[in-house]
C-alpha positions in Angstrom: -227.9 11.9 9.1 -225.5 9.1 10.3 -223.6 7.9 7.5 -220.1 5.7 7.4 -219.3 7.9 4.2 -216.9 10.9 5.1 -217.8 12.6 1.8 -220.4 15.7 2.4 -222.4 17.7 0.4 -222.0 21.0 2.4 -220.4 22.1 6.0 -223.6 22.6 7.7 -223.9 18.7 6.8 -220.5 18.2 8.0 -220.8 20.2 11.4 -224.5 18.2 11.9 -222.3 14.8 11.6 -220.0 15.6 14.7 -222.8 17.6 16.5 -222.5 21.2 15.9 -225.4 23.3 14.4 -224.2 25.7 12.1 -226.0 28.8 11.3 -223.4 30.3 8.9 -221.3 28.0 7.5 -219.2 30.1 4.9 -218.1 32.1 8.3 -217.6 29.2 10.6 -214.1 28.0 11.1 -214.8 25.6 14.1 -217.5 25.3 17.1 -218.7 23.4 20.0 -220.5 20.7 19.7 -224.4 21.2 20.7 -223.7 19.4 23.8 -220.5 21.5 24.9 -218.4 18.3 25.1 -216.8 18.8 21.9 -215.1 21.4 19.5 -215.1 20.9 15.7 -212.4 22.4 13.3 -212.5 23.2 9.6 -209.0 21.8 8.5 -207.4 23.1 5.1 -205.8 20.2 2.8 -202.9 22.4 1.6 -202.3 23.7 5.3 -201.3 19.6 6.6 -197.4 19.6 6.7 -197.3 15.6 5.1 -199.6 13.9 2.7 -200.8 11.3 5.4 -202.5 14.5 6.7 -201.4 13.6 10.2 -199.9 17.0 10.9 -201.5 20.4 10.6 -200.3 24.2 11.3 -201.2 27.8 10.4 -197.6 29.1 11.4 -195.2 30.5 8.7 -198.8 32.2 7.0 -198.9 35.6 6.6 -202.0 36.5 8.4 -202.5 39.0 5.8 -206.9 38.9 6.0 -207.4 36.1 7.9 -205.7 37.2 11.4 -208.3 39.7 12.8 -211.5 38.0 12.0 -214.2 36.7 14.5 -214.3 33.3 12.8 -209.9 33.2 13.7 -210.8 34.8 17.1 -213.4 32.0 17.3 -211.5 29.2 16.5 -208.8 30.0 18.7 -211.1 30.6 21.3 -212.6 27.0 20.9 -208.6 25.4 20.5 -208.7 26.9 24.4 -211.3 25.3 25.3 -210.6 21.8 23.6 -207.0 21.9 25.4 -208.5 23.1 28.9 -211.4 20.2 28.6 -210.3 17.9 26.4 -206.5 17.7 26.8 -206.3 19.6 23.2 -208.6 16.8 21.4 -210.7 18.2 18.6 -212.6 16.7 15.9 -212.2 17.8 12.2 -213.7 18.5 9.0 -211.1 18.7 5.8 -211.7 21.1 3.5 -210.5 21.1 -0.3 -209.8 24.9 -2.1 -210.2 24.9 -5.7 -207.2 27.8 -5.0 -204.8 29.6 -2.9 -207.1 31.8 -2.1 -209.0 29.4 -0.6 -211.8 31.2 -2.7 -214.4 28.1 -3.0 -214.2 24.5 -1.1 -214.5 21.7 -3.6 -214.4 19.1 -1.0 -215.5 18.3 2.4 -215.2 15.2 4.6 -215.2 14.2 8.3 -211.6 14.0 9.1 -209.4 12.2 12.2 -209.4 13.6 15.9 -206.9 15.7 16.0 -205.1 17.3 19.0 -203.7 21.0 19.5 -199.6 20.7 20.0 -199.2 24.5 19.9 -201.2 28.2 19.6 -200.5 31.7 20.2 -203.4 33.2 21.4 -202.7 36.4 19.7 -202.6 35.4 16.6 -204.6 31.8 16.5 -202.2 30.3 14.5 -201.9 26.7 15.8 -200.5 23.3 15.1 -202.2 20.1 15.1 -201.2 16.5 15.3 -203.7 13.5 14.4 -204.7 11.8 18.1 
């Protein structure tokens, strides 16, 4: 479905849009596109450091339930591969939390291409800046 709208109904909608299939999207942070060209990211709306949402970073979080799971392991694993193919480009999907907790996501659109400025692969925390 090809649509100019950046509004979507669900992530597995979202990931379809910029070429990634999804099989569980409540445990997918990011993945390559189906024709290995591309990664996609899952961007938080609270984690962009200014409101133009231009500039993105998971540094200065705790960690505390996010840092060892396969969906951070994952995603830092697919930053890798955007910055060794795609000089750090990746393409984006903002998410909205209707918490800190980041408990439910109230809203999802297509975001900007965005490019990896910094990661520490031990971690995968990362920073972002809009291409």
């Amino acid at each position: 479905m090809k649509t100019t709208d950046p509004e979507c109904k669900t992530l597995t909608e979202a990931y379809a849009r910029l070429g990634a299939t999804v099989r569980n999207p409540r445990r997918t942070w990011s993945a390559v596109t189906d024709d290995g060209k591309a990664v996609v990211v899952t961007l938080w709306t609270d984690r962009f450091l200014d409101v133009e949402q231009t500039r993105y970073s998971t540094f200065g979080l705790s960690g505390k339930g996010w840092i060892d799971r396969p969906e951070n392991r994952r995603r830092a694993e697919h930053l890798q591969h955007a910055m060794s193919k795609r000089g750090g480009l990746f393409r984006s999907i903002i998410v909205a939390a209707s918490d800190t907790m980041h408990s439910r996501i109230v809203a999802r659109k297509i975001g900007p291409e965005m490019r990896v400025t910094k990661i520490d692969e031990a971690t995968g925390r990362f920073e972002a800046e809009r291409a």
